[in-house]
C-alpha positions, -999 to +999 in steps of 0.1 A: +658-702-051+621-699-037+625-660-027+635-644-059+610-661-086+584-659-057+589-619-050+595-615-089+563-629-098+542-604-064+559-572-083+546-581-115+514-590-101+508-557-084+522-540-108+495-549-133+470-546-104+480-504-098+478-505-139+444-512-137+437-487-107+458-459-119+440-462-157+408-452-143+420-419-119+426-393-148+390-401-164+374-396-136+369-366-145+350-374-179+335-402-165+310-382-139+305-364-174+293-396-189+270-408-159+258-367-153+274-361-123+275-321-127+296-298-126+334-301-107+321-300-073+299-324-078+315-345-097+345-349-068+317-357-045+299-383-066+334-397-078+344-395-039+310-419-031+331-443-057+363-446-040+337-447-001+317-477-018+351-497-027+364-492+004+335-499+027+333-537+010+372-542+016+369-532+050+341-558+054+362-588+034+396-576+046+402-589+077+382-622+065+397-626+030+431-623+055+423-650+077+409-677+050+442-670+035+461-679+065+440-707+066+440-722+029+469-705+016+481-673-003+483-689-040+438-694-045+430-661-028+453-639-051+437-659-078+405-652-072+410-616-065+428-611-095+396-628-118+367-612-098+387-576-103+385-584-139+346-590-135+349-551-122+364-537-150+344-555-178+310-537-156+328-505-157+333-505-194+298-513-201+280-489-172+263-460-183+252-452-145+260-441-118+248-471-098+263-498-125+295-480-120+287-479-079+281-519-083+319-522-104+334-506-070+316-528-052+332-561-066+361-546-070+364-540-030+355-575-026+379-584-045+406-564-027+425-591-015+453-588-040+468-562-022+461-580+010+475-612+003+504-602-017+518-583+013+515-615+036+530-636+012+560-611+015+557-610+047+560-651+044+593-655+028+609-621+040+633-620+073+624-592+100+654-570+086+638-578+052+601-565+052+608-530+054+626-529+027+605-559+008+574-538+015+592-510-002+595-529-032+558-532-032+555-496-032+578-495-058+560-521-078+525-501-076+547-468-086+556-484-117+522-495-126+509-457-116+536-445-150+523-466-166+482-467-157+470-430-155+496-427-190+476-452-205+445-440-190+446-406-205+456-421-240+432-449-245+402-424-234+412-407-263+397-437-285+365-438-260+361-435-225+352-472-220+390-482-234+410-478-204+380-503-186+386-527-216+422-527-210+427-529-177+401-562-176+420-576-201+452-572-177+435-583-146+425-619-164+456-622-185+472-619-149+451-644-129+459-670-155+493-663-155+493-667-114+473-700-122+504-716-135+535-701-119+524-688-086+541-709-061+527-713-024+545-695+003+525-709+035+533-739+042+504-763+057+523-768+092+523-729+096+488-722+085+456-721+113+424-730+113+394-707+097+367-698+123+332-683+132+354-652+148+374-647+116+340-636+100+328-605+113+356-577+107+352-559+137+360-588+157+389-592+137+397-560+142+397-562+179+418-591+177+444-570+164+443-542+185+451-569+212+478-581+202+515-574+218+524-541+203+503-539+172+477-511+187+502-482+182+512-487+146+475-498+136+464-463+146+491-445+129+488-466+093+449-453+099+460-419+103+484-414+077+461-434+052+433-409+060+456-382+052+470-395+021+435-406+006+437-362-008+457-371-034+441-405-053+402-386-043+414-351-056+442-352-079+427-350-108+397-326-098+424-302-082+445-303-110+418-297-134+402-267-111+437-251-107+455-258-136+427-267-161+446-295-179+431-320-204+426-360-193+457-365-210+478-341-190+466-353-160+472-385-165+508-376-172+513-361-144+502-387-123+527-411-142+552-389-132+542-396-100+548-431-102+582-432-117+589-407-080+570-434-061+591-461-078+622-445-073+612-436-034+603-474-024+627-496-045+653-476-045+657-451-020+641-470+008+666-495+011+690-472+013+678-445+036+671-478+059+709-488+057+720-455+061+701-440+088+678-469+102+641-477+097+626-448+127+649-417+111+633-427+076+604-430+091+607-393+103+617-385+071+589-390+053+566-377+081+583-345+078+580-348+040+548-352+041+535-325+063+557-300+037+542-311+011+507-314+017+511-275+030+525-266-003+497-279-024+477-264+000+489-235-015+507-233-048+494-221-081+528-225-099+536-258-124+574-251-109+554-256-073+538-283-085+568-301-092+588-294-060+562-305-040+556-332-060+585-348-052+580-341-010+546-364-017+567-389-027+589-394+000+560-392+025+553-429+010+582-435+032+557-436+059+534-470+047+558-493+041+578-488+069+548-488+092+536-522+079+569-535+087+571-525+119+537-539+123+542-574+109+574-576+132+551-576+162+531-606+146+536-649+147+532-662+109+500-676+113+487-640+117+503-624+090+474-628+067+450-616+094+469-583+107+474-573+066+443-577+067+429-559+093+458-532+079+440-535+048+407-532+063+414-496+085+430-481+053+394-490+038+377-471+068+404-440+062+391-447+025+356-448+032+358-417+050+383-397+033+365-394+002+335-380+020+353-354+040+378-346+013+356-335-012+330-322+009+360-296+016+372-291-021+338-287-030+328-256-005+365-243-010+357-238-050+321-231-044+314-193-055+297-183-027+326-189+000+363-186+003+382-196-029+412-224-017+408-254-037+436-265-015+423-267+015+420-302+013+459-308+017+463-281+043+436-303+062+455-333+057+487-318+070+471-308+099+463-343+106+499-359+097+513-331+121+488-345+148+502-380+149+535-375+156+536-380+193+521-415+183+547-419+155+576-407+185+564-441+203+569-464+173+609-459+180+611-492+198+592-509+168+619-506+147+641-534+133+678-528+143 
């Protein structure tokens, strides 16, 4: 009776939560517009700084916002998150900077623990056999908000580019209060452990988990794969509008299309790939998937190569879910909120980084005065999924049977 309402309610909650991420990615175009970030170049790279200065605070208040929740509970940390990420969008709405919009980020990776804490509290009520496929429907969950917030995105900036800020504030609170009154907890008080000094500084936190039994392995590989990944939610839209020079609401289309794949990947094709085949062979899967696919947008030109490839990103989102799983296997409940955590915190690093690197390459591959591949990005990228696999070859015994 607990499970179903509990998961329910975590779905709908992050669902809302990518609604209000994915609204903002096909503006972000016209937004460096707004704030005079340049021209396309330029505009990737400031937009890139963005995406570095959310993810450098959630790497700082990961790993803690983690531990105080295996301290205190799941239930008043998603709350919080949820109300201080509605703070965000209200300053995004109203910024007409650069630096007012680098402040919205800011809060908003403060506030990342949504993400964080909704995974432990799956992690809470879900078996071992469970998570993989649990953490799938989180995927799934975020897909669904992704048709629905780059869509909504590209419509409401129609009315004026502050809508889609308006909107997705509006969600973030209307959620919070919604969590206030029907969000049960899932870690009980006999479970929980206590909140210290250590749990404080991130890198020590870090270290912590690195130490324990088995974790080191799949920690490096969810860093890897994350850093590869970050090319498509830092270029996506600058990519698209360099190669195929569509309009805001095109682009925000196309990434809802996106979504319903994601959606379709993790809640429903996950589960079954895993009874089918195991949780390692689908994990191979979408390695392989993933290294195709990055290589093709590396490349195409085509909207038909655009769409076959398309759907090879999507099963590379194979990869995350199954790698967290394998990961929260190796870990005692009281540490659940800590390792997601610290998971949470070296996808912020990848994050932090990617962005940088990323569009530093996009930006000399469309600069005049050098060799014209806007995809280079992705074939970068590939070359870095491709390196991991002897790691990824060791995570066999990591896997749930």
């Amino acid at each position: 009776m607990f499970k179903t309402p509990a998961i329910t309610f975590i779905l709908i909650t992050l669902m809302i939560d990518a609604i209000g991420i994915g609204i903002v990615f096909p503006i972000m175009p016209d937004l460096m517009d707004r704030v005079g970030a340049g021209n396309t170049g330029q505009g990737a790279f400031w937009g890139g700084l963005l995406m570095a200065a959310y993810a450098g605070a959630l790497f700082l208040s990961g790993p803690i916002v983690g531990s105080i929740s295996d301290a205190v509970g799941r239930r008043p940390i998603l709350i919080a998150a949820l109300t201080m990420l509605s703070l965000d969008y209200v300053i995004m709405a109203l910024a007409d900077s650069f630096w007012l919009l680098l402040l919205g980020r800011t809060l908003a990776g403060l506030a990342g623990a949504t993400y964080i804490t909704a995974t432990a509290y799956i992690a809470d009520i879900s078996s071992a056999k469970e998570k993989a496929a649990n953490f799938g429907l989180i995927g799934a969950a975020f897909g669904i908000g992704f048709v629905l917030g780059p869509a909504l995105g590209g419509l409401a900036a129609e009315i004026s580019i502050s809508a889609p800020f308006w909107i997705a504030a509006g969600l973030s609170a209307g959620n919070a209060l919604f969590g206030y009154f029907v969000l049960p907890e899932s870690l009980e008080p006999d479970k929980r452990r206590p909140f210290g000094k250590r749990d404080l500084n991130p890198f020590k936190s870090i270290f912590d988990a690195f130490r324990l039994p088995g974790l080191a392995v799949p920690l490096v590989c969810i860093f890897v794969f994350e850093f590869a990944n970050m090319v498509y939610p830092t270029l996506w839209a600058f990519w698209i509008r360099e190669v195929f020079n569509w309009p805001t609401l095109y682009i925000g289309l196309s990434l809802a299309a996106y979504g319903v794949l994601l959606a379709s990947v993790q809640g429903g094709l996950l589960p079954i790939f895993i009874g089918k085949i195991g949780e390692y062979r689908t994990l191979m899967l979408g390695m392989g998937s993933a290294v195709i696919g990055l290589i093709g947008f590396g490349f195409t030109g085509s909207f038909t190569a655009l769409v076959i490839f398309l759907l090879l990103a999507a099963l590379a989102d194979l990869v995350p879910a199954l790698m967290t799983a394998m990961a929260s296997n190796q870990t005692d409940e009281d540490r659940q909120g800590l390792v997601q955590g610290v998971i949470a915190s070296l996808s912020s690093v990848a994050a932090i980084l990617a962005p940088l690197v990323m569009t530093g390459i996009f930006k000399a591959s469309v600069d005049e005065k050098g060799i014209y591949l806007p995809g280079a990005p992705y074939l970068f990228s590939a070359v870095l999924v491709v390196a991991m696999v002897p790691l990824v070859i060791r995570l066999k015994g990591h896997a749930s049977a």
